[in-house]
C-alpha positions in Angstrom: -34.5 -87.5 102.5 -30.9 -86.6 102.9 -30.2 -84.2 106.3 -27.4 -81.7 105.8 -25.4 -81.4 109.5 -24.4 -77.6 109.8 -22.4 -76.1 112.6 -20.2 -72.9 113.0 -16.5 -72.6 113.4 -16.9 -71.4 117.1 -16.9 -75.3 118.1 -13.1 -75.5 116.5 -14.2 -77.4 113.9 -12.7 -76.0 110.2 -13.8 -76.1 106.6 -11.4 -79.4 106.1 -12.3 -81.4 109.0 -16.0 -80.6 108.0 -15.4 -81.7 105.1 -13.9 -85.1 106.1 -16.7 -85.2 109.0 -19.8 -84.6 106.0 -20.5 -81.0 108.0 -21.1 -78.1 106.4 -18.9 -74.6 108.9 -20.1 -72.0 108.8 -17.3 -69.4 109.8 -17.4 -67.0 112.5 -17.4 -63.3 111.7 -15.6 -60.8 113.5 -15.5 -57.6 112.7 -12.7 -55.2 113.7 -12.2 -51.4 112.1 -15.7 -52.3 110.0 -14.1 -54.7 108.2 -15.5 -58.5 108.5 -13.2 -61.5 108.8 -14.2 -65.0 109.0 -12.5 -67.7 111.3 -10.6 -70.3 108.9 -10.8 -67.9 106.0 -9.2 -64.6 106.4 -8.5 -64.8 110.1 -4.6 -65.9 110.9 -2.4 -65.1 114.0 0.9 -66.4 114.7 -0.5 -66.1 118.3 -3.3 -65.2 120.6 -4.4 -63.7 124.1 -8.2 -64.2 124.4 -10.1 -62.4 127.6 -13.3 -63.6 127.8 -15.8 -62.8 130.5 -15.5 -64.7 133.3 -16.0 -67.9 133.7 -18.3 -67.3 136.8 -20.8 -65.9 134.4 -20.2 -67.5 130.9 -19.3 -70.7 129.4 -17.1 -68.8 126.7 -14.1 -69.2 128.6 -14.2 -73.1 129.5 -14.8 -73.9 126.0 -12.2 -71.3 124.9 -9.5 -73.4 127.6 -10.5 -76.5 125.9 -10.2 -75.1 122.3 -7.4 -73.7 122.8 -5.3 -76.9 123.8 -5.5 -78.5 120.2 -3.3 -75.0 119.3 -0.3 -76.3 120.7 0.2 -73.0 123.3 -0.5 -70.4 120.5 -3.4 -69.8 122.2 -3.9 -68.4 125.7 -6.9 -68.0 127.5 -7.1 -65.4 130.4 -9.7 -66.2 133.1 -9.4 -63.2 135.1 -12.8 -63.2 136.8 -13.5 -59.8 135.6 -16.7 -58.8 133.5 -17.7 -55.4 132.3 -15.1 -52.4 133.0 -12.4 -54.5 134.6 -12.6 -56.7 131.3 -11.5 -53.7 129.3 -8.8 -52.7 131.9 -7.3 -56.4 131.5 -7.8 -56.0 127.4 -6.1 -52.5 127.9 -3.2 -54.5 130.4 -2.7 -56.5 127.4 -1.9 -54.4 124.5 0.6 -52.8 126.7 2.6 -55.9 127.3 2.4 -56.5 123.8 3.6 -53.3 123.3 6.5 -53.7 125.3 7.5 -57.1 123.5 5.9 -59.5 125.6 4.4 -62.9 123.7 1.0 -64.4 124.3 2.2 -67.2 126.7 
């Protein structure tokens, strides 16, 4: 009996390097405006600010720290130590420094 491995895209592991590894990925939906993307397919950013909850309360953001160093600083992760409310507020800080020009690092 042959055992298929299986694993989603949230552990930074693509569709090629799957392939070369024998693992089927899975991508990652996310949904914005109710229309679905998928992480490796139809997901691509020159850059990226990601504000997870804190890391206090989650292991989202340690893991998203150590994914996002194999993305050579296009990735940044913001461990603000805020969950709920303040989470939005820092989400809301964000897309006005984008707004005003400002780049992910």
């Amino acid at each position: 009996m042959e055992t298929a491995i299986v694993t989603d895209s949230n552990n930074g592991i693509f569709e090629t390097e799957g392939k070369d590894l024998g693992v089927f990925v899975v991508p990652m939906p996310v949904q914005f405006d109710e229309i679905t993307y998928y992480e490796g397919k139809n997901i691509t950013y020159e850059e990226l600010v990601y504000i997870p909850m804190s890391s206090g309360l989650s292991g989202s953001c340690e893991t998203a720290l150590g994914l996002a160093q194999e993305y050579e600083g296009k990735v940044q992760v913001v461990d603000n130590h805020r969950v709920s409310v303040t989470q939005r507020h820092a989400v809301l800080d964000a897309l006005s420094l984008r707004a005003a020009g400002y780049t992910a690092a």
